[in-house]
C-alpha positions as CSV (number, residue, x, y, z in Angstrom):
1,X,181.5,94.6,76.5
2,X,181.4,91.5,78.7
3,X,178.1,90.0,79.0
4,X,177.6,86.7,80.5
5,X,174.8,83.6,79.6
6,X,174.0,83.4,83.7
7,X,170.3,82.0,83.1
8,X,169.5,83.0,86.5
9,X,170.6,86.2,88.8
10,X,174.2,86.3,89.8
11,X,175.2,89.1,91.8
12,X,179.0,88.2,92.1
13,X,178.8,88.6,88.0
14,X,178.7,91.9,87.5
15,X,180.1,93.1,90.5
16,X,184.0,94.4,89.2
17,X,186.8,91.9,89.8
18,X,188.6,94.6,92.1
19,X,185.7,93.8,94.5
20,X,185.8,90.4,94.2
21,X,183.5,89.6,91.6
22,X,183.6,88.2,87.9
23,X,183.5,91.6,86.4
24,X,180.9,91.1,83.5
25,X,179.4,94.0,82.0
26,X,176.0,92.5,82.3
27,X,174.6,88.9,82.5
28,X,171.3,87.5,80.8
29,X,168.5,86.9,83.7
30,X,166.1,84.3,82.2
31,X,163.7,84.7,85.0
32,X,161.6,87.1,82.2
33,X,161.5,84.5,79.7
34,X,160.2,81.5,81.7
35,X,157.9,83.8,84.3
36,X,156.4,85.2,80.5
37,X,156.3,81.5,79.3
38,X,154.5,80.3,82.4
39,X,152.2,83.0,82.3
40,X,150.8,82.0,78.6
41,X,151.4,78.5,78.4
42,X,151.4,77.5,82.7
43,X,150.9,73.5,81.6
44,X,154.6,73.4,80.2
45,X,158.0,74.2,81.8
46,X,161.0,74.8,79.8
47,X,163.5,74.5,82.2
48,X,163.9,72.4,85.5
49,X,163.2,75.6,87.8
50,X,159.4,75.7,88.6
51,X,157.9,79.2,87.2
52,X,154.3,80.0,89.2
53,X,151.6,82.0,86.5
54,X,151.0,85.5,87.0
55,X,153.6,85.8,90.0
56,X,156.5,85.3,88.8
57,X,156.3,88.1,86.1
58,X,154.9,90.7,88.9
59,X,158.1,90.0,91.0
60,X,160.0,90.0,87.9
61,X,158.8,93.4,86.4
62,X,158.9,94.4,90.2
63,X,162.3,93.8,91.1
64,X,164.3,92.2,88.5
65,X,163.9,88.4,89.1
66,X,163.4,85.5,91.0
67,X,166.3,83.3,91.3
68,X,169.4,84.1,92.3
69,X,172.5,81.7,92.9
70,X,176.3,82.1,92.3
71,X,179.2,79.9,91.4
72,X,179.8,79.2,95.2
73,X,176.1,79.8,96.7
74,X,173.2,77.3,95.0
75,X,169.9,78.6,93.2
76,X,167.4,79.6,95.2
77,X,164.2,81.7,95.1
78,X,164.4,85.2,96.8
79,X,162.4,88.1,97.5
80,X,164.9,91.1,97.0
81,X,164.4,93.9,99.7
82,X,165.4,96.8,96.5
83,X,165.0,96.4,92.7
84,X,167.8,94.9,91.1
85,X,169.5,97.4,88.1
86,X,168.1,97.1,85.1
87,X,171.2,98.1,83.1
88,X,172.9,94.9,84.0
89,X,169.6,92.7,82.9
90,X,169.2,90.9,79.8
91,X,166.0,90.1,79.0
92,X,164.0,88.0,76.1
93,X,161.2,86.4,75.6
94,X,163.0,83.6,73.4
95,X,166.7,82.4,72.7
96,X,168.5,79.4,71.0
97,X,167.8,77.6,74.3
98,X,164.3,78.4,74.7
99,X,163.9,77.3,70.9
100,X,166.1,74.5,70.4
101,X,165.3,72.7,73.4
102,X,161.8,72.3,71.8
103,X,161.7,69.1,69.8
104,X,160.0,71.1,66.5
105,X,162.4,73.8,67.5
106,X,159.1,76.3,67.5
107,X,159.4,80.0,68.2
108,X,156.9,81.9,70.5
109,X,154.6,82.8,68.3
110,X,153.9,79.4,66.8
111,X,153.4,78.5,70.6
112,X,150.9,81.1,71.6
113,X,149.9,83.1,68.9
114,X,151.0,86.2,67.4
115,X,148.9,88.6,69.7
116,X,150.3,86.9,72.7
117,X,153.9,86.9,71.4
118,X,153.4,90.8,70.9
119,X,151.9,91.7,73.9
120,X,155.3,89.7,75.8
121,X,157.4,91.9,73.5
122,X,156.0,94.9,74.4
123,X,157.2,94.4,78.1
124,X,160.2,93.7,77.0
125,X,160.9,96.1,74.9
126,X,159.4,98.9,77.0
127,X,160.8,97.6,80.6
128,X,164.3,99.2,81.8
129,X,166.1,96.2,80.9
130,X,168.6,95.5,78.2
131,X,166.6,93.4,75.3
132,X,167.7,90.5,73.4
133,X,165.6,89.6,70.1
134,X,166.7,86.1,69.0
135,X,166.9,86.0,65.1
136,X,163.4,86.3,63.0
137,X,161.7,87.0,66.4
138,X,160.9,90.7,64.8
139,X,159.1,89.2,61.9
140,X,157.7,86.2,63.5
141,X,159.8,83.9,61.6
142,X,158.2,80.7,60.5
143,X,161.4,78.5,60.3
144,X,162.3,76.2,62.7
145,X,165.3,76.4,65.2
146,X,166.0,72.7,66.2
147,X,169.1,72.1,68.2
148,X,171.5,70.5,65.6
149,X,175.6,68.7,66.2
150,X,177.3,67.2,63.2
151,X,179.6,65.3,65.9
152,X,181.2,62.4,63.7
153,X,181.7,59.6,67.0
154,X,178.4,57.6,67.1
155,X,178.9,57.1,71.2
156,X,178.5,61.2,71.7
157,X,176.0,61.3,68.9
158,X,173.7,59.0,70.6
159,X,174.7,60.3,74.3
160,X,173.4,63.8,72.5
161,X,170.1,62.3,71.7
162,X,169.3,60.5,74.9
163,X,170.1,62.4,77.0
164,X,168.1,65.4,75.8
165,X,164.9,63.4,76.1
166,X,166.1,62.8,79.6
167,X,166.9,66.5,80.2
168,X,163.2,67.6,78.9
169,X,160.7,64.2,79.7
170,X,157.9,66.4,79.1
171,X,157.9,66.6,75.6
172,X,156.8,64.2,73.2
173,X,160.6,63.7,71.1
174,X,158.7,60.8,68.9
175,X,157.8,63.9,66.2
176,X,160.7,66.0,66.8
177,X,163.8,65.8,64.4
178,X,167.0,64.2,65.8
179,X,169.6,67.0,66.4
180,X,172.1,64.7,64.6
181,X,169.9,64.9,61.3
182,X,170.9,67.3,58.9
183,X,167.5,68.2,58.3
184,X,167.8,70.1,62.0
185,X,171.0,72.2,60.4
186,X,169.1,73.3,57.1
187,X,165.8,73.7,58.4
188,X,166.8,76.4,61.3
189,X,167.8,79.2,58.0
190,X,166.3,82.4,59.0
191,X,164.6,82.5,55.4
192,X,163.3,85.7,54.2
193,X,161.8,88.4,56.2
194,X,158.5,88.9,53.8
195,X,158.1,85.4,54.4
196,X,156.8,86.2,58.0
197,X,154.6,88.3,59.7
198,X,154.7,92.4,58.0
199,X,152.6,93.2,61.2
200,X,154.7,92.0,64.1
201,X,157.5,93.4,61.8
202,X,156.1,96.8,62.2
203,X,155.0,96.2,65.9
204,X,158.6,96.1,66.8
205,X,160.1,99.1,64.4
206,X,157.3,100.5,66.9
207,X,158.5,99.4,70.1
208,X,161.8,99.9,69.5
209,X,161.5,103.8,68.4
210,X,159.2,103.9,71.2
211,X,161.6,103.0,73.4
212,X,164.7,105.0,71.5
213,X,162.5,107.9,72.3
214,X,161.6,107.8,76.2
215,X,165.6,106.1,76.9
216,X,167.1,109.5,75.2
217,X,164.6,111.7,77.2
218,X,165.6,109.8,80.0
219,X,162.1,109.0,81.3
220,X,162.4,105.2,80.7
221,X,164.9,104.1,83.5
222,X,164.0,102.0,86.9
223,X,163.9,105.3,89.2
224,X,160.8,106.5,87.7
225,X,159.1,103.1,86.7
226,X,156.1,101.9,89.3
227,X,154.8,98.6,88.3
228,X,151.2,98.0,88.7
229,X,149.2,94.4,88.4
230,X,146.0,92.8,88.5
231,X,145.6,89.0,89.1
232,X,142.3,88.5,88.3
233,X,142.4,90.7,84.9
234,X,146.2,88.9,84.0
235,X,146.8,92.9,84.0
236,X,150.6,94.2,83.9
237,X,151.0,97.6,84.2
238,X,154.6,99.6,83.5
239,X,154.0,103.4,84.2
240,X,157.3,106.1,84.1
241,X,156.6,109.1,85.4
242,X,158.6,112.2,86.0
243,X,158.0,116.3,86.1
244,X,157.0,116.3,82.3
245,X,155.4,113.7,81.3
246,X,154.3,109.7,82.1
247,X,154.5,107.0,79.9
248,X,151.9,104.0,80.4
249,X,152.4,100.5,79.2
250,X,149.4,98.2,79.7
251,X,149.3,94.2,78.7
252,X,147.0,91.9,79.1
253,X,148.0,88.2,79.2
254,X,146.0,85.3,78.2
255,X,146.9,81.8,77.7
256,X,143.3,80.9,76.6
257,X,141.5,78.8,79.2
258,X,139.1,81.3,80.3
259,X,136.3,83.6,78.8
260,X,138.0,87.4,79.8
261,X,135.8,90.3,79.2
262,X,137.5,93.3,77.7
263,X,139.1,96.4,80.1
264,X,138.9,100.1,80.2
265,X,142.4,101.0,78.9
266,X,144.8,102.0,82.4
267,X,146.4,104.8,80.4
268,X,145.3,109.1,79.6
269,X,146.3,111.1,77.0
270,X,148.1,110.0,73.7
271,X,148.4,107.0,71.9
272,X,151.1,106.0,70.7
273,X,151.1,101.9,70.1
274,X,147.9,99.8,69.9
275,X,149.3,95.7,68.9
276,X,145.7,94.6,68.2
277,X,144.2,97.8,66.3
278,X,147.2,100.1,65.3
279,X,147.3,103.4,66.0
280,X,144.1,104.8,64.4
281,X,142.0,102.0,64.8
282,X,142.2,101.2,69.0
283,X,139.3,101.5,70.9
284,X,140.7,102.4,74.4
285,X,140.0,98.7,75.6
286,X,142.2,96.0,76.5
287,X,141.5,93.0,75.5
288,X,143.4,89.4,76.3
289,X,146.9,89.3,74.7
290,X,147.0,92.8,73.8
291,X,149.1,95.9,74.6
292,X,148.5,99.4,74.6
293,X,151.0,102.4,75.0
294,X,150.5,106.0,75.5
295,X,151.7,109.3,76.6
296,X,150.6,112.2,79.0
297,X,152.3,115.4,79.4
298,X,152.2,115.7,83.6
């Protein structure tokens, strides 16, 4: 298998070489990350591509992404007439990139909180996609990822450091650590998992049955997915329906600046993941930077 760091949507990627394209398996699409990112933390942008709050991840869950650009044809936004295939999608909500290119090399959750970072990997987990998980992400690993060299010519060590604070001006790189100090090498060890977080470590063995289940039953796949949103409630909505039975995945995200009453939960029948309460403790309301799962026979 053939899978291939695009960043972006690259049609030509994964179309086979005997039809004149690359012939990758599948490609990463990092249009979920930063359209996630932009929707809890809209003040910063990780990348030079300008992400919008709240649309961007509609049109992403919608239809697969929002740039899309080839080797011969530049980067552009788009509007897609049909939903791209999810089985060619790689999706995250962090990666080395996202992580290192932080000057304290911090992971989601130390950015927005561990119900926010929960609630964005519920919609990973449970869209048609292909997830990625970058390492310690399931146990909301405390440890640092900084981007680290150990290049011994002092011209590239230095071009290394300038010109990543010229690549990302808006951070402050006064307080990060240099990616030529060893410190950034041994500080990024995963470390143990009981250091981190035993309930986002039992949120994602959640998820990730969750999702074993409904992708072996065949109900979790794009033809029976409808995506339903709600600006002004920062409401997203993944519901898979067939002759048997529908699957409802409801999130709420927040990145703090406003006072957001609680929701009725979108969802009937069975409960089957609650990230705030658990199981036997939710309360049928949605609440900011909180998912809720369940199940109806139809």
């Amino acid at each position: 298998m053939l899978i291939a760091e695009s960043n972006l949507y690259d049609p030509e990627m994964v179309l086979p070489r005997s039809a004149g394209g690359i012939g990758f398996d599948a490609m990463w699409c990092d249009d979920f990350l930063h359209s996630m990112f932009a929707m809890l933390r809209p003040q910063e942008q990780l990348t030079v591509r300008k992400y919008h709050q709240f649309d961007d991840l509609d049109q992403t869950l919608r239809l697969g992404y929002v740039f899309e650009g080839t080797l011969r044809r530049p980067q552009q936004r788009v509007v897609p007439e049909r939903r791209a295939e999810s089985r060619v999608m790689v999706y995250s909500i962090q990666n080395h990139d996202f992580i290192g290119n932080h000057p304290l090399g911090q992971r989601l959750h130390q950015l927005v909180g561990d119900d926010a970072h929960r609630a964005a990997a519920a919609l990973m987990l449970l869209c048609p996609a292909i997830p990625m998980l970058f390492m310690g992400e399931e146990f909301a690993c405390e440890n640092p990822f900084c981007f680290f060299v150990d290049f011994s010519d002092d011209h590239l060590r230095q071009s290394v450091v300038s010109g990543r604070q010229r690549e990302y001006p808006q951070h402050d790189w006064d307080s990060g650590v240099l990616p030529t100090d060893p410190t950034a090498f041994h500080s990024a060890k995963l470390g143990p998992r009981d250091a981190g977080n035993p309930q986002t470590l039992h949120w994602y063995r959640r998820l990730i049955e969750v999702r074993r289940r409904f992708k072996r039953s065949g109900l979790l796949c794009d033809d029976n997915l409808t995506v339903e949103t709600n600006h002004d409630q920062n409401l997203f909505v993944l519901r898979y329906r067939n002759e048997q039975e529908t699957l409802t995945v409801a999130a709420r995200l927040s990145d703090g600046t406003a006072d957001e009453p609680a929701l009725d939960w979108p969802g009937e029948g069975e409960l089957l993941l609650d990230s705030r309460f658990g199981e036997d403790g939710a309360n049928a309301m949605l609440l900011p930077n909180h998912a809720i799962v369940s199940r109806q026979p139809n």
